[in-house]
Each structure stands twice: as C-alpha cells, then as structure tokens.
Backbone as CSV, one residue per row, in Angstrom:
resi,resn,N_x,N_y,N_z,CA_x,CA_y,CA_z,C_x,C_y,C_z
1,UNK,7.983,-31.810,4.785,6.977,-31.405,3.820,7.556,-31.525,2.413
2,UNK,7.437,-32.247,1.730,7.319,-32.184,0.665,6.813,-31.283,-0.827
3,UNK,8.147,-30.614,-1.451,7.769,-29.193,-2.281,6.497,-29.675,-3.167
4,UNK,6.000,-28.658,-3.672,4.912,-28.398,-4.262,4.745,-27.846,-4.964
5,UNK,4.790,-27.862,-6.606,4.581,-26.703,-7.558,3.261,-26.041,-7.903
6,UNK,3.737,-25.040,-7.952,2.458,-23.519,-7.824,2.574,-22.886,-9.464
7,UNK,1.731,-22.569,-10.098,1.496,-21.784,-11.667,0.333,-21.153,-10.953
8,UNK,0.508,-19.073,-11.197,-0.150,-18.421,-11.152,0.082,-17.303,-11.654
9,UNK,-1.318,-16.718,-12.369,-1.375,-15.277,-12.893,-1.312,-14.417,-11.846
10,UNK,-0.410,-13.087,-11.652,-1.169,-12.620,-10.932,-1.293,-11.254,-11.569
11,UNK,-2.338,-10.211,-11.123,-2.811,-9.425,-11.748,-2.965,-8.328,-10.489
12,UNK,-2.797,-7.017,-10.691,-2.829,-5.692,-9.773,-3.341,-5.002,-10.749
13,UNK,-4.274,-3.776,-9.983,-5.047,-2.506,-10.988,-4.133,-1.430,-10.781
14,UNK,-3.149,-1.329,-10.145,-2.326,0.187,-10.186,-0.618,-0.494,-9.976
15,UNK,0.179,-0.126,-10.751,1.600,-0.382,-10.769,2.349,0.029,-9.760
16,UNK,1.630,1.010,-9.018,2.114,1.472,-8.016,2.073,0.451,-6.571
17,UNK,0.992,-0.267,-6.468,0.759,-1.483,-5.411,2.001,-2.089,-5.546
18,UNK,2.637,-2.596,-4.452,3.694,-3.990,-4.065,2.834,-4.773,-4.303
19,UNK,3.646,-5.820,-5.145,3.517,-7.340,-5.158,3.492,-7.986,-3.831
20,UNK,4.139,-7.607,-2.513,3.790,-7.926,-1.717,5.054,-9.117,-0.829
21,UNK,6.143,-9.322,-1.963,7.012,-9.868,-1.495,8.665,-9.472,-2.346
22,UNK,9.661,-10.389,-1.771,11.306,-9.620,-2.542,11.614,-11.025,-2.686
23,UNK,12.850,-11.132,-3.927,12.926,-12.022,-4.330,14.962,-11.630,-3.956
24,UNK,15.390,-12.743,-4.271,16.814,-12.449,-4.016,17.417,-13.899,-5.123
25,UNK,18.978,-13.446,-5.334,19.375,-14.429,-6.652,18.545,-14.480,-8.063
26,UNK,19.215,-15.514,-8.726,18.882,-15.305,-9.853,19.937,-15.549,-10.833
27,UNK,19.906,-15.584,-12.199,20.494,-16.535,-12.785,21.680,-15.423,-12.695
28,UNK,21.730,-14.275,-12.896,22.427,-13.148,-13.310,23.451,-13.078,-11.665
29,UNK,23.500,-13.863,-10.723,24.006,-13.622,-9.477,24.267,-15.017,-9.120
30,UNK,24.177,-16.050,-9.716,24.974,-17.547,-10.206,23.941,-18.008,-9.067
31,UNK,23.022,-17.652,-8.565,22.370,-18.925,-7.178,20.465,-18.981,-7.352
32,UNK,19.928,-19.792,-7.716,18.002,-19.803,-7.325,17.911,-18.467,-6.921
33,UNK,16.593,-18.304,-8.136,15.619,-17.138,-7.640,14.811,-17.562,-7.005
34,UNK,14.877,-16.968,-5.016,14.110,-17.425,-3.935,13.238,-16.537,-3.778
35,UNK,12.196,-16.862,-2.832,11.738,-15.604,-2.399,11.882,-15.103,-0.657
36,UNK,12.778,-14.052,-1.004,13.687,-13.209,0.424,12.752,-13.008,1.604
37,UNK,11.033,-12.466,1.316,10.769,-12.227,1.991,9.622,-11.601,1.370
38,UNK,7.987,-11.899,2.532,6.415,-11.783,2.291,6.669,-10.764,3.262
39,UNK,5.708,-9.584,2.507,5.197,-8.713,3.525,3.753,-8.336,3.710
40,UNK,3.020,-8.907,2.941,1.651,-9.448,3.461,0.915,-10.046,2.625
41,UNK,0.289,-10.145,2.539,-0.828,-11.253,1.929,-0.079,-10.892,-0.007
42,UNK,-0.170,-12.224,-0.932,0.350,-11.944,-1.986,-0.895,-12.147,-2.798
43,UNK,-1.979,-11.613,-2.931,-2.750,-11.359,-3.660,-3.338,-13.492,-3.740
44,UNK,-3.827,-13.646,-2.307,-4.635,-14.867,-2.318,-3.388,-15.973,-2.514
45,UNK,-2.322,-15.917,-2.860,-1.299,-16.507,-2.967,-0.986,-17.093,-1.497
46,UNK,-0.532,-18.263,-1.575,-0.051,-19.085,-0.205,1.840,-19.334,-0.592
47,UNK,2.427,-18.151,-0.304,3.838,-17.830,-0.890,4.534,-17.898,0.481
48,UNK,5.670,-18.603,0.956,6.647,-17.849,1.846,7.710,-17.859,1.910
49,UNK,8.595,-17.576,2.420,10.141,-17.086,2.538,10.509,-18.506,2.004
50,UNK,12.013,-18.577,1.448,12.648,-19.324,0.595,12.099,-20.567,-0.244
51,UNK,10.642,-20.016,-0.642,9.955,-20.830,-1.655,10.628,-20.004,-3.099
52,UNK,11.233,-21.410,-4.091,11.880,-21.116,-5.259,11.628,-21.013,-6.264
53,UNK,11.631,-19.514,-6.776,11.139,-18.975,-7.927,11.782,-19.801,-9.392
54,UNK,10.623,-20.766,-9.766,11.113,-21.634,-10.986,11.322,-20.369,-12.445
55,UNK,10.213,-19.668,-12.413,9.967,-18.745,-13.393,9.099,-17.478,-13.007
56,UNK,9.677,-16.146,-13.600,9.202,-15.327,-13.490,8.822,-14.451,-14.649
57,UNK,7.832,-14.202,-15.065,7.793,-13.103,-16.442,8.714,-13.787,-17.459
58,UNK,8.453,-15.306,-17.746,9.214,-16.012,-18.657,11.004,-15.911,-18.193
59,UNK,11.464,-15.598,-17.225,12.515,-15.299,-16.971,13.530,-15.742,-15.737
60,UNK,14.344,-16.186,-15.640,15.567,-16.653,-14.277,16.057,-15.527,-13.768
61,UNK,16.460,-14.679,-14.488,17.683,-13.147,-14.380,16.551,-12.608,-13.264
62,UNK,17.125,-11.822,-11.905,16.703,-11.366,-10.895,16.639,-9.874,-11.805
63,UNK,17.564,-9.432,-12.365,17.390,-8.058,-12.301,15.794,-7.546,-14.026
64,UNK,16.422,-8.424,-14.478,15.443,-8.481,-15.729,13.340,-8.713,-15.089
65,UNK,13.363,-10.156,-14.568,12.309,-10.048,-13.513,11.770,-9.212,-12.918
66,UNK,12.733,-8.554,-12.096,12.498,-7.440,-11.020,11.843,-5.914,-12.096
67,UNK,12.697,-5.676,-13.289,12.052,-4.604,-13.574,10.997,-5.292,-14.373
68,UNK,10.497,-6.016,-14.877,9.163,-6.823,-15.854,8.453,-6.532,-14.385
69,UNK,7.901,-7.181,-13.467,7.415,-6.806,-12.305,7.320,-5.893,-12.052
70,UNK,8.104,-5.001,-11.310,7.428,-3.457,-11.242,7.177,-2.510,-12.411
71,UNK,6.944,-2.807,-13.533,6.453,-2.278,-14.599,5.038,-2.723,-14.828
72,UNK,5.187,-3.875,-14.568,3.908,-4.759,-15.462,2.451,-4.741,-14.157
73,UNK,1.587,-4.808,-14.459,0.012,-5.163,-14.420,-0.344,-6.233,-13.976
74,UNK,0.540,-7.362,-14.462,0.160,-8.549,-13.963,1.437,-9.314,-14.716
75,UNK,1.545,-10.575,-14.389,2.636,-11.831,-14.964,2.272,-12.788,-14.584
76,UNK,3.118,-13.631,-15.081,2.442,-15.280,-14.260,4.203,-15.305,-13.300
77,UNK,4.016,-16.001,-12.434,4.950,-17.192,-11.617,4.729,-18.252,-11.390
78,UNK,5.519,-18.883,-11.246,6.020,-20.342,-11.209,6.784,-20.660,-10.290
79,UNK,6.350,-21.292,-9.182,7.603,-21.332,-7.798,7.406,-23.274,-6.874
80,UNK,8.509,-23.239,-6.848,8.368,-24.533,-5.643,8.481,-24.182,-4.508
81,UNK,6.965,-24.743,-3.896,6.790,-24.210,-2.640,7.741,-25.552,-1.857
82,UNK,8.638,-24.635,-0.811,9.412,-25.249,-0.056,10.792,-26.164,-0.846
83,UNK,10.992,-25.468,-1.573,12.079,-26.160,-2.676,13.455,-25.507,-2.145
84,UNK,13.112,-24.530,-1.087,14.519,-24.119,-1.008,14.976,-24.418,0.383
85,UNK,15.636,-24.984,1.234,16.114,-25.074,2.199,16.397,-23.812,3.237
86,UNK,17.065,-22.934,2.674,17.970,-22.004,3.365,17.475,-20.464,2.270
C-alpha cells in the first residue's frame, strides 16, 4: 500500500474527551512522531497504528504536541498514512 497524506482539523466540545489515540517519539526523543495506538473511532478520521505524524499543532516535539492537544479544542494534523513501517 502505498502512504497517503491526510490534512485535518479536528475539533472536540469538551477538553475532557480523548482524542482517541497516543502518539509516541518525536523530535524531542530523536525518532518520527508515530501514532502508538487508536482506541476508537478518531472523530471520522481513518487513523491507525504507526501512521506518521508529519505535523501536529504546528509542531514535531512529542512533549510540546502532547500538551497543545490536551489543552486545546481542536488543532489540525498532518500524518502519512502508512509511512511508518514498524
């Protein structure tokens, strides 16, 4: 299969909701921000395990990302679906 690039807003009404998936690496941990692992549906999103997070909340750094995300309302991502092997 051949990767596939994905650009999407996504948007939640309570900060408290999961995004719905975990991300692992990142520029701040020297290896691709992947995504570790879906735990259910990502808001209409067709996302799965080690599809590679190009951009997040304008950002590479896992830990910077991670808190923009559970703070925020909504962000965009940017990921290659199936870009990551392993």
């Amino acid at each position: 299969m051949a990767a596939m690039r994905l650009s999407a807003k996504m948007d939640r009404t309570d900060s408290g909701t999961p995004w719905g998936f975990r991300m692992t690496g990142g520029k701040d941990f020297g290896a691709p921000l992947v995504i570790q692992r879906v735990s259910h549906g990502v808001y209409g999103l067709d996302i799965s395990r080690h599809d590679l997070l190009l951009i997040v909340c304008n950002g590479i750094w896992h830990l910077l990302s991670n808190d923009r995300m559970y703070k925020s309302p909504n962000y965009e991502i940017r990921l290659l679906q199936g870009g990551s092997k392993k």
